[in-house]
C-alpha positions in Angstrom: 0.0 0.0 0.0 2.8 2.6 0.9 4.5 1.8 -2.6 1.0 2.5 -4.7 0.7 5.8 -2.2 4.1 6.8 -3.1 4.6 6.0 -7.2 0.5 8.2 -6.8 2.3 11.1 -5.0 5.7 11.2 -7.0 3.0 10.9 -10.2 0.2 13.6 -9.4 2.0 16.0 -6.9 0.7 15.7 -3.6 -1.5 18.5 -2.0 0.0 22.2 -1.7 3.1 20.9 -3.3 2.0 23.4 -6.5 3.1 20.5 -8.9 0.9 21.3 -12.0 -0.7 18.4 -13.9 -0.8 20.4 -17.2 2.9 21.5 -17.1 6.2 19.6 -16.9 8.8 21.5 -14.2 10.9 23.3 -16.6 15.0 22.4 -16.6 17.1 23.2 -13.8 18.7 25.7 -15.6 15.7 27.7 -16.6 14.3 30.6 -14.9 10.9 30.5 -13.8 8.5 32.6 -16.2 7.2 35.3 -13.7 4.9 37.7 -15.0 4.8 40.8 -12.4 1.4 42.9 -11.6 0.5 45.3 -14.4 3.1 48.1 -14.7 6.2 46.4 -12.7 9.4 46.0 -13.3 10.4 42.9 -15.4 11.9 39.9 -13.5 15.8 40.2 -12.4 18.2 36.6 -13.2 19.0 35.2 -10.2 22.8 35.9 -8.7 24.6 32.2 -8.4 24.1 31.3 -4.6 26.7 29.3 -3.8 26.1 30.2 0.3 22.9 27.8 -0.4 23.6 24.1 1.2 21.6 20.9 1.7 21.1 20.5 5.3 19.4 17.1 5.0 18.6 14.3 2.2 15.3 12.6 2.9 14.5 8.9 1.5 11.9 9.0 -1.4 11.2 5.2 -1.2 9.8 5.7 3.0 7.9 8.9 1.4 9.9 11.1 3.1 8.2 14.2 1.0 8.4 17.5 3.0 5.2 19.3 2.6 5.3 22.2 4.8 7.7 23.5 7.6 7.7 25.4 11.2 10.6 26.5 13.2 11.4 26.0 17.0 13.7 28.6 18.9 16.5 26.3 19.4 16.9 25.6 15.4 14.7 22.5 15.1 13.0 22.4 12.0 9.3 20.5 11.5 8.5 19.0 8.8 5.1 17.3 7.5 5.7 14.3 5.2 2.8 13.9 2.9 3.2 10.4 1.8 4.3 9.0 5.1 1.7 11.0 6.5 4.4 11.7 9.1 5.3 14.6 11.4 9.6 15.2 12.0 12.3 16.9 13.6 15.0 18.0 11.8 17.7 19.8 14.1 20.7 21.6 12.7 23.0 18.8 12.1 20.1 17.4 9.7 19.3 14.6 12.2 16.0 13.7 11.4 13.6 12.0 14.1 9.8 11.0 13.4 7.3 12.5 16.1 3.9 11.1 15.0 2.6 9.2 12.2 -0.9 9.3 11.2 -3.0 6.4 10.7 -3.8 5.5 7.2 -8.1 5.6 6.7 -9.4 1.9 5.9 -9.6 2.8 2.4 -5.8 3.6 2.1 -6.4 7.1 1.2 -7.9 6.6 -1.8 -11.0 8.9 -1.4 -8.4 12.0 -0.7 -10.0 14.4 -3.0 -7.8 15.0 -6.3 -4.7 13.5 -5.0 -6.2 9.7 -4.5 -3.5 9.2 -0.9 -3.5 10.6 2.4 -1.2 13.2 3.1 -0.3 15.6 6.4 0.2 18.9 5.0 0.4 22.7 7.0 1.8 22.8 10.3 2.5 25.6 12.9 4.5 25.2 16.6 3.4 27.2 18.6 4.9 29.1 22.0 4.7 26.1 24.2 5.8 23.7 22.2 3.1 21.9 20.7 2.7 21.3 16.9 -0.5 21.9 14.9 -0.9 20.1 11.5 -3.5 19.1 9.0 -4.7 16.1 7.7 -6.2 15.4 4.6 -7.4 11.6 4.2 -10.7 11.6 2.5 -12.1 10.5 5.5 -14.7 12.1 8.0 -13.2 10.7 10.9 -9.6 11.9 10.5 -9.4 15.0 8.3 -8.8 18.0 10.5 -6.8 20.1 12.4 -4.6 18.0 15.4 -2.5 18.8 18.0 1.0 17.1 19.4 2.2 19.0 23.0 5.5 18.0 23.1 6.2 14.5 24.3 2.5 13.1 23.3 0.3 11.8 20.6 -1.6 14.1 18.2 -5.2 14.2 18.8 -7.3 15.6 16.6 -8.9 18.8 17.8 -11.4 20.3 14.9 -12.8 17.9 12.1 -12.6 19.6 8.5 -14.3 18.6 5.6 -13.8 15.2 4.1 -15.0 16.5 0.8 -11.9 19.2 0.8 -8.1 19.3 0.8 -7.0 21.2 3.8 -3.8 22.6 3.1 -2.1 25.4 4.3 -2.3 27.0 8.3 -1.6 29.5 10.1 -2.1 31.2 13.4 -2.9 34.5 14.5 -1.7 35.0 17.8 -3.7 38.3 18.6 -7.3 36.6 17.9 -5.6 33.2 18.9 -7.3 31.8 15.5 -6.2 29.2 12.9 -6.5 29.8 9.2 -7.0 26.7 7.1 -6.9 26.7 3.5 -8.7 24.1 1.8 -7.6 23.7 -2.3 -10.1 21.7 -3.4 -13.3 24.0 -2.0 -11.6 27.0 -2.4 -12.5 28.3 1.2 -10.4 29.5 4.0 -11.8 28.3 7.5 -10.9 29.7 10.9 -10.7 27.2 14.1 -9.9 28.5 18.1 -6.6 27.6 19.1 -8.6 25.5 21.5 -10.0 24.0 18.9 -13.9 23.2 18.2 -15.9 23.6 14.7 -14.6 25.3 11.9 -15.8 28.0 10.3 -15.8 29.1 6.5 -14.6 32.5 6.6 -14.2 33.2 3.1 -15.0 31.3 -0.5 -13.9 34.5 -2.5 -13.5 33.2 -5.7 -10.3 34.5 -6.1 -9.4 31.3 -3.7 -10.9 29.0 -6.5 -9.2 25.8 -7.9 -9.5 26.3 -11.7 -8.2 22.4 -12.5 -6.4 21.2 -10.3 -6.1 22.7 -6.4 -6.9 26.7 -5.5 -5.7 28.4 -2.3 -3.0 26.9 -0.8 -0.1 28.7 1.0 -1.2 31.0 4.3 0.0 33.1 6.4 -1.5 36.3 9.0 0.6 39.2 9.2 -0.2 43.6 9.5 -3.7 42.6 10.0 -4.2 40.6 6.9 -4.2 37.2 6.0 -2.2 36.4 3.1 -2.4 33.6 0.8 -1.1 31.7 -2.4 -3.6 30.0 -5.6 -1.9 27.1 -7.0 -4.0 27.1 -10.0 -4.2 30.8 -10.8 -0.6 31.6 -9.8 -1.6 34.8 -7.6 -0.9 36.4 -4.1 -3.4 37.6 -2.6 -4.0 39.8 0.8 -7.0 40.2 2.5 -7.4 42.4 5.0 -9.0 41.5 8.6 -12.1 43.9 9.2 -13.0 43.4 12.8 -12.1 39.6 12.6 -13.9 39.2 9.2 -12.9 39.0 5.8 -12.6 42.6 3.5 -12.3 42.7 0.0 -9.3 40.3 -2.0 -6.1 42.2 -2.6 -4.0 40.8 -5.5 -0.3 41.7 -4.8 1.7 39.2 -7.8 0.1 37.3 -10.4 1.5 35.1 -13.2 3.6 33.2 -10.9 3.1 29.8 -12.5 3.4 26.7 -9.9 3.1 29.2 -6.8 2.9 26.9 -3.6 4.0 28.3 0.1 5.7 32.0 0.9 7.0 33.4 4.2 8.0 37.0 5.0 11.6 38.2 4.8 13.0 40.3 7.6 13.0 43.8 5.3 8.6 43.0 4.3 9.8 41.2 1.0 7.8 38.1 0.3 10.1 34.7 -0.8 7.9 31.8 -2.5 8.7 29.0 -3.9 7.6 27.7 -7.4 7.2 23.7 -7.5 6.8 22.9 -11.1 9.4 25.3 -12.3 11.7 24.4 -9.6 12.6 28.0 -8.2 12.8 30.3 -5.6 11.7 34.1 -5.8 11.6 37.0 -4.1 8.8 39.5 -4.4 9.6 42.7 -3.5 7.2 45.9 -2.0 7.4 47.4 -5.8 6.3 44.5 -7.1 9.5 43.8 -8.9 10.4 39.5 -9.2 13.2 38.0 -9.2 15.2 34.4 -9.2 16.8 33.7 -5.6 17.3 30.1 -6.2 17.0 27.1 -9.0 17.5 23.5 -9.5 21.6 24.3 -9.7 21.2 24.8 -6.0 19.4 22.2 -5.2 15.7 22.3 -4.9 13.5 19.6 -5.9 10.4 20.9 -6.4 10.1 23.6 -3.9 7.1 23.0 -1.5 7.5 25.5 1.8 9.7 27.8 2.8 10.6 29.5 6.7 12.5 32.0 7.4 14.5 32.0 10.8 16.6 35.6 10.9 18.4 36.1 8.0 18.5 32.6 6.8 15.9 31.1 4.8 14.9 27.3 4.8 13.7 25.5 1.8 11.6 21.9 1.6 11.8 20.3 -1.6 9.4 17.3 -2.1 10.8 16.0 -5.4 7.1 15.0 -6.7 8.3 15.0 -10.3 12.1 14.8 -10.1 11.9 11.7 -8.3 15.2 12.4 -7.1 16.4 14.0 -4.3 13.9 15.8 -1.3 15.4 17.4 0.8 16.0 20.5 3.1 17.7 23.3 1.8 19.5 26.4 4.0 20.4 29.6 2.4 21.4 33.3 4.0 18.9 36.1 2.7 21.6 38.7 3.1 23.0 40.5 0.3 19.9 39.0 -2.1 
């Protein structure tokens, strides 16, 4: 069952990885084509990085693909694995330790909506220690939001919709409120940090999947929540009115295989691409450019964290079939 999950995951792309079913990842050696909003500048060739380093290789044949990432204080780095359906600590010597793995539904995974396995995917680690991460199995029972204190099992603590892909989350700490994205219904739901029922708080159909999966990468920052489309290539902003949803901001558009993004020290966003297999930066202006390719590494791109002035990269490998890994690079001087 594992090997059918995995050769269906290295095949299709698994959820949030951005992987696009219409369009092979271009060469290593090719920019990514970024088209910047209307009236930008165009995109900027990436500098060679040769600062950038794999901290870790993980094993393709256990399903070992990194999804999505969090950081603790010390340096530990946790990772989902989608097709191991596994939660990990990766600590800075690239030691890699599992912490939970998810039981598969009876089915296998098979009723996962688009993807046909189930995966883990977005994850946050909060003050305390404990992890929060998604599940996506296709199964009423076990899709939804869990939670691992340190030194325990995860326990599920908000059910989502079967029917949907949860995918990306985030936490506000000021309203102490989780942000799920779901890329199959196109919603993004809120959830207590105590947990307890989800709530749809916005379907915008600028959140739409248009073929494959939608929304996908979040985050909540300046009193907006901020978010990627896999399928339309856009990121968006929309602004918190009093806990509610205001009006959809598009801030970049055209940037084909868009997955997950984090904030750079100096306001610039840094995304990763899957299918074309880059990194970019997005600046204030609006101007794009290359930060990193397949010559330094990546694998299909899936998350990215920032910790100071060095950025971490996951690569899940869904169509190289190669290599995923975890990638660190300094942000200075880029």
């Amino acid at each position: 069952m594992r090997s059918r999950i995995l050769t269906l995951a290295v095949a299709t792309a698994a959820a949030g990885a951005l992987v696009m079913p219409w369009a092979a990842p271009a060469p290593a050696s090719t920019p990514a084509a970024v088209v910047t909003p209307a009236g930008s500048a165009p995109v900027t060739p990436a500098r060679s990085a040769p600062a950038a380093r794999i901290v870790t290789h993980f094993d393709l044949a256990k399903g070992q693909l990194p999804e999505n990432i969090a950081l603790g204080p010390d340096g530990t780095a946790y990772l989902t694995f989608a097709a191991a359906r596994q939660v990990v600590a990766v600590d800075r010597t690239g030691r890699t330790r599992v912490l939970a793995t998810l039981p598969a539904p009876a089915d296998g995974g098979v009723a996962t909506p688009v993807l046909g396995f189930a995966l883990t995917s977005g994850i946050v680690r909060t003050g305390d220690g404990a992890l929060y991460f998604l599940y996506a199995s296709g199964d009423a029972a076990s899709t939804g939001l869990y939670r691992m204190p340190p030194g325990q099992q995860p326990r599920r603590i908000a059910a989502l919709p079967a029917a949907g892909l949860p995918n990306g989350l985030a936490l506000d700490p000021t309203s102490r409120t989780f942000y799920v994205t779901d890329s199959v219904l196109g919603t993004i739901s809120t959830v207590p940090l105590a947990g307890g029922t989800a709530r749809v708080w916005s379907s915008a159909s600028a959140l739409a999947a248009t073929g494959f999966l939608g929304v996908n990468g979040v985050k909540v920052r300046d009193g907006a929540v901020w978010v990627t489309n896999l399928d339309q290539g856009t990121l968006l902003r929309i602004p918190l009115r009093q806990g509610r949803a205001g009006s959809v901001e598009t801030r970049a558009t055209g940037l084909v295989g868009l997955d997950d993004f984090a904030f750079a020290p100096d306001g610039r966003v840094v995304a990763t691409l899957n299918g074309p297999n880059t990194v970019v930066v997005v600046d204030g202006d609006g101007r794009t450019r290359t930060l990193l390719t397949g010559a330094d590494g990546l694998q299909n791109p899936t998350s990215v964290a920032v910790r100071g002035h060095t950025l971490l990269v996951a690569s899940a490998a869904y169509t190289t079939a190669t290599d995923p890994n975890l990638i660190a690079v300094p942000l200075h001087h880029r």
